[in-house]
C-alpha positions, 0 to 999 in steps of 0.5 A: 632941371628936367620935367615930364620925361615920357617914354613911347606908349604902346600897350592901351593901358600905357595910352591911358596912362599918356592921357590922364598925365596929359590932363593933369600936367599943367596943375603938375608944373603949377606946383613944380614951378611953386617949389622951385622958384629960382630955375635958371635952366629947364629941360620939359617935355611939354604933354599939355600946351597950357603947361607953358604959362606957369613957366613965365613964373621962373624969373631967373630962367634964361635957358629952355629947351622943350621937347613936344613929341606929344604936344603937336598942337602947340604952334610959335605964336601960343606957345610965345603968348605963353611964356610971356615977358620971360621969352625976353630973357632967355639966351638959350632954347630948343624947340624940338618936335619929331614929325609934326602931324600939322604943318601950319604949326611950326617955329618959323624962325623969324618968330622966334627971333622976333620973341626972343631977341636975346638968344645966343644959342637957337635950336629949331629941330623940326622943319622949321620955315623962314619968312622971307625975305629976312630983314637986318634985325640985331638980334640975329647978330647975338646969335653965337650957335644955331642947330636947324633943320630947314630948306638949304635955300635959306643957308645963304640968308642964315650966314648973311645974317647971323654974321657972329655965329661960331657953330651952325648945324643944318640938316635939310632934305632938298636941293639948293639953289647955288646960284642964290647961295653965291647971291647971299654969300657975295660980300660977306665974311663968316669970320667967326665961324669955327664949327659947320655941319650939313647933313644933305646929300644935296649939297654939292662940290660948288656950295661947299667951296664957296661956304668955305671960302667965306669962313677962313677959321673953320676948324671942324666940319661935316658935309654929307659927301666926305671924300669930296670935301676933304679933296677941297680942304687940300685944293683951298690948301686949309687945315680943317677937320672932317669931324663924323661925330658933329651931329651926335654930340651933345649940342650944348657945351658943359656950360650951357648943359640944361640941368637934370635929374 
């Protein structure tokens, strides 16, 4: 089910029209939740942060994804309060927010896991942050896929933690500290990631080996620098596929597509 697709407004009446939808969304999802009930996968683009505590109504939910490209005011810990005791059933969600005009207001991942401690699946498409340092909690270790846009700082402790993951997607914009990536990844195995992609320029040739070296079943990966990583795909004599198209596919398998229409 998917609710509130807006385009970009651009023309004043169009603003107007934003404005005046935004006011009377929340009472809009009141009654859309009304009527259907038993949703079990829900894509919303959130106008209005009080649209959000209508939704703790659909007791069959357990996949949410929220688009807040026009709610930037929406921060983890109201929209959690929000949801209420449903947060704890969901296995799958997306929070995703382009350029967020308040940077206090982000999804720092150890919040949402603390609030949805059943997930599967964790997309956090905005710079998120990660409070440090993390702690073994065994809802990282339900964690099967994550797409994240962070600080590559935090790649080791995503890897150390989250020991089942099977698909990890990391854009980040800063250089990363290899000798505390060799720190974190020092005695663990990611046996079973099979899929790695990471859009930065910064990662260099040292970082890539050693997160290769960690997860033996890797089958299809993405690094920003492709000539350097198929060069180590044949120095570590490993058959994986450099795959251009990893960060353009749709992130949730057919299975877990949040329905539409």
């Amino acid at each position: 089910m998917f609710l509130g697709d807006e385009t970009a407004c651009k023309s004043p009446d169009e603003r107007n029209e934003l404005q005046n939808l935004q006011s009377s969304f929340p009472e809009l999802i009141n009654t859309a939740v009304s009527r259907c009930p038993f949703v079990e996968e829900l894509t919303l683009q959130v106008l209005h942060k009080d649209c959000l505590q209508h939704l703790r109504r659909l007791k069959r939910l357990n996949s949410l994804v929220l688009e807040c490209d026009y709610c930037d005011d929406l921060d983890a810990d109201e929209c959690f309060s929000s949801l209420g005791e449903i947060r704890h059933q969901l296995k799958h969600f997306v929070i995703q927010r382009i350029d967020p005009s308040n940077t206090d207001r982000r999804f720092p991942l150890n919040v949402v896991i603390d609030n949805c401690e059943n997930l599967e699946t964790l997309g956090v498409l905005e710079l998120t942050e990660i409070n440090l340092p993390l702690k073994m909690n065994i809802s990282f270790r339900r964690l099967k896929r994550i797409s994240i846009e962070m600080k590559l700082d935090y790649l080791g402790q995503i890897l150390r933690f989250c020991d089942n993951l099977t698909y990890l997607l990391v854009c980040g914009l800063d250089k990363i500290n290899e000798s505390e990536l060799q720190e974190n990844l020092s005695h663990i195995s990611a046996l079973k990631l099979q899929t790695l992609g990471i859009q930065s320029r910064f990662f260099p040739k040292n970082a890539m080996k050693m997160v290769l070296e960690i997860a033996p079943n890797l089958e299809r990966v993405y690094f920003f620098d492709k000539s350097e990583c198929v060069s180590l795909f044949k120095e570590l004599g490993r058959s994986i596929v450099f795959d251009d198209e990893l960060f353009h596919e749709d992130y949730f398998p057919p299975e877990l597509q949040p329905c539409s229409f």
